[in-house]
C-alpha positions, -999 to 999 in steps of 0.1 A, spaced: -198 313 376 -205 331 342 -168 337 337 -164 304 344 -190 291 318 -176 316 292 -140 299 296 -152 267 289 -171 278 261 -144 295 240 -120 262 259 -147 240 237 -145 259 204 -107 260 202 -107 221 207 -134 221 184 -114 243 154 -84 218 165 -99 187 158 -111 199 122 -80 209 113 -60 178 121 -91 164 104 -85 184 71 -51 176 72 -51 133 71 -76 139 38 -53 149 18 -26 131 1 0 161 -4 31 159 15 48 184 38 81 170 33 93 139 18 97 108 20 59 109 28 39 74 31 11 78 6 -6 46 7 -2 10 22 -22 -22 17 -23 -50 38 -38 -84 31 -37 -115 51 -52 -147 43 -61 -149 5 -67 -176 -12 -79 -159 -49 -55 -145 -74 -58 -104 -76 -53 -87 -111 -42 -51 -116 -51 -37 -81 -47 0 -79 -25 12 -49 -21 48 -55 -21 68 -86 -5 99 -84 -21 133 -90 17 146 -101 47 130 -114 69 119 -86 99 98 -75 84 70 -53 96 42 -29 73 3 -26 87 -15 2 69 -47 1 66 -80 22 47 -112 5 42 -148 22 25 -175 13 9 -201 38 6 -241 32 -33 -251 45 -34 -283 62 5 -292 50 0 -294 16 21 -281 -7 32 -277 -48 30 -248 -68 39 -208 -63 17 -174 -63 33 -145 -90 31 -111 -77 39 -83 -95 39 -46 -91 32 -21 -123 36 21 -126 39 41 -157 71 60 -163 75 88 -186 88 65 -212 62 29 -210 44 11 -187 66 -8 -166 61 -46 -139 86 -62 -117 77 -93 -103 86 -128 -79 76 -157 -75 61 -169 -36 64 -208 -34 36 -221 -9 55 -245 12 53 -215 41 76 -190 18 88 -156 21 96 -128 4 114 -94 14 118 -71 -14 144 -46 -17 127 -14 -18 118 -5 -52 123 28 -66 103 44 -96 90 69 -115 57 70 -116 33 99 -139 6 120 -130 -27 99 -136 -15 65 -138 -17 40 -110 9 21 -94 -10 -15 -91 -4 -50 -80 -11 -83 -89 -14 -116 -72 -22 -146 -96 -11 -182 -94 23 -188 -108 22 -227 -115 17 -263 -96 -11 -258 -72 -10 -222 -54 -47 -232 -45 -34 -251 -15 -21 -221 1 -30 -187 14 -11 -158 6 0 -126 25 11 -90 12 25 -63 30 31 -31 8 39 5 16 43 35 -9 64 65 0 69 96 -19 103 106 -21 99 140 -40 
């Protein structure tokens, strides 16, 4: 019986150890190996513009990948207008957007994955923010994931 109870003792503190390590490890933002995801944002139902939202700001220079998804929603059929969004990073030479333009009569848009240089202490952001017409008649959706690639 005490052997027994020993086993399951040092049975409970490996487990234990186990468990803060894995713990330890999804903290951090570093990758292992690349391409690495290392952030995503996901946003359903908006109806308010969204200026200069932070996704990820790097600790290092790097090479990274935002593969985004934006939609846009009529409420109750209505329709007019378009929501802007646009994406911004800071590359070793200037500060740099893309951006398209969501019409709200139930609109989608898949970007092409977007590759960029991004420094060490400047955030890669987004913004949502009406792009003419009447955007207020619609809800908008965005789907974004960031992926180091070295």
């Amino acid at each position: 019986m005490k052997r027994y109870l020993v086993l399951l003792f040092l049975f409970g503190l490996s487990v234990s150890g186990l468990a803060q390590t894995a713990k330890t490890r999804s903290e951090t933002t570093q990758c292992a190996a690349f391409p690495c995801v290392v952030a995503s944002v996901q946003l359903t139902n908006q109806s308010q513009q969204a200026l200069q939202v932070p996704i990820y700001t790097p600790p290092a220079d790097g090479l990274f990948r935002i593969s985004a998804y934006e939609e846009t929603q009529e409420i109750n059929g209505v329709s007019g207008g378009f929501w802007r969004f646009t994406f911004g990073w800071t590359d070793p030479l200037l500060h740099r957007t893309i951006q398209g333009d969501v019409y709200n009569d139930s609109w989608s848009v898949l970007w092409a994955p977007i590759n960029i240089r991004a420094v060490a202490g400047q955030p890669i952001a987004y913004s949502v923010k009406p792009g003419g017409g009447n955007p207020g008649v619609t809800t908008w959706n965005l789907y974004i994931t960031v992926e180091q690639l070295q």
